[in-house]
C-alpha positions in Angstrom: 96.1 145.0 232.6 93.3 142.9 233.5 91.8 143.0 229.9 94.9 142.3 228.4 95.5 139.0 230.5 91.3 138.0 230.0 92.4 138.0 226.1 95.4 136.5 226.8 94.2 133.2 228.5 91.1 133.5 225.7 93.9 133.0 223.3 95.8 130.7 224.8 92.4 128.3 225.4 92.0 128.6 221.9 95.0 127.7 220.7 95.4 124.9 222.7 91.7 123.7 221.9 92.4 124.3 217.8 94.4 121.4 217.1 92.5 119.0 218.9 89.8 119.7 217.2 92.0 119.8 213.9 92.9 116.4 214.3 88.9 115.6 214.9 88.5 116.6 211.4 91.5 114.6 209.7 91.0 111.3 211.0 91.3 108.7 208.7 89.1 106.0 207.9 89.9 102.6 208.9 88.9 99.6 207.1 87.6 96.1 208.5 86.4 92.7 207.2 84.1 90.8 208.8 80.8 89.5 209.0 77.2 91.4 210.3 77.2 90.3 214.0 74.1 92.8 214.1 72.3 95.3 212.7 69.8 97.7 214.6 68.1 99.8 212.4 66.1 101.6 215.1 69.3 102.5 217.1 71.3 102.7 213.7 74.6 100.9 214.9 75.6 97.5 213.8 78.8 95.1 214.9 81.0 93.9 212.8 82.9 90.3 213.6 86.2 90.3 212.2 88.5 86.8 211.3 90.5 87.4 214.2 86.9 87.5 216.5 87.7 91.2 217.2 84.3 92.9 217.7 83.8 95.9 216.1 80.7 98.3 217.1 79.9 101.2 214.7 77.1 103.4 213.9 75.5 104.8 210.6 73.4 107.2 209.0 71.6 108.2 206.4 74.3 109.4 204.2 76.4 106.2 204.9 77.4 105.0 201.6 76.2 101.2 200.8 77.6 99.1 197.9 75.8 95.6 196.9 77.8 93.4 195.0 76.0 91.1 193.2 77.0 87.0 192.1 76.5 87.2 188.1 77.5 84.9 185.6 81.6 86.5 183.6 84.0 85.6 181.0 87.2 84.6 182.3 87.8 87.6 180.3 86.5 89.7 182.2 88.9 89.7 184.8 91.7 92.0 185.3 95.0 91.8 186.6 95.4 92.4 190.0 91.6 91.1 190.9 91.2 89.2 194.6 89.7 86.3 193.4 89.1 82.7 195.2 89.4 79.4 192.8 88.5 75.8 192.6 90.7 73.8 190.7 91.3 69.8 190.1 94.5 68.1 189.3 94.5 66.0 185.8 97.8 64.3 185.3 100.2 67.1 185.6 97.9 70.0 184.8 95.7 72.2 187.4 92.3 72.6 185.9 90.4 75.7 186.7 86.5 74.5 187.8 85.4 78.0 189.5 86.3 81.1 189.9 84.8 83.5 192.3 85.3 87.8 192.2 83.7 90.5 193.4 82.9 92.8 190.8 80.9 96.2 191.4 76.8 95.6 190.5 75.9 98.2 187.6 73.6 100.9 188.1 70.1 99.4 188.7 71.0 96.2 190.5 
């Protein structure tokens, strides 16, 4: 009787342990803008400051993924549809006049 109630609590922890480590696993990733507040490369964490002035501490690795987007001349044909982009404009009589037009675009391999 003893045995079968030593499984029976072994089961029962881990059962009850299972789905909290379940959820460990599936968490999903959350996504912030901001600015570098600071980066330690010796302690690998950095701070992110958001718009809102939320501070947001987080630590990396070496398999953390890096993308570098680089400013390089375009075509206004090169945009697409859809693209975030920020604009300067002037008015001339009753038109709008693009002068500028910023996007982020993914650098190519090599840059």
């Amino acid at each position: 009787m003893a045995k079968l109630l030593s499984c029976g609590i072994v089961l029962l922890a881990v059962v009850a342990v299972s789905p909290a480590v379940a959820q460990e696993k599936k968490a999903k990733p959350v996504k912030v803008t901001g600015d570098v507040g600071l980066l330690d490369l010796e302690k690998n964490y950095m701070i992110v400051v958001t718009k809102e002035g939320k501070l947001v501490t987080v630590d990396f690795d070496q398999k953390t993924k890096v993308t570098k987007y680089v400013p390089q001349g375009a075509k206004v044909s090169d945009l697409g549809l859809g693209q975030a982009a920020t604009i300067t404009y002037r008015k001339e009589g009753d038109k709008s006049v693009l002068d500028a037009i910023e996007v982020k675009m993914k650098a190519t391999k090599g840059e």
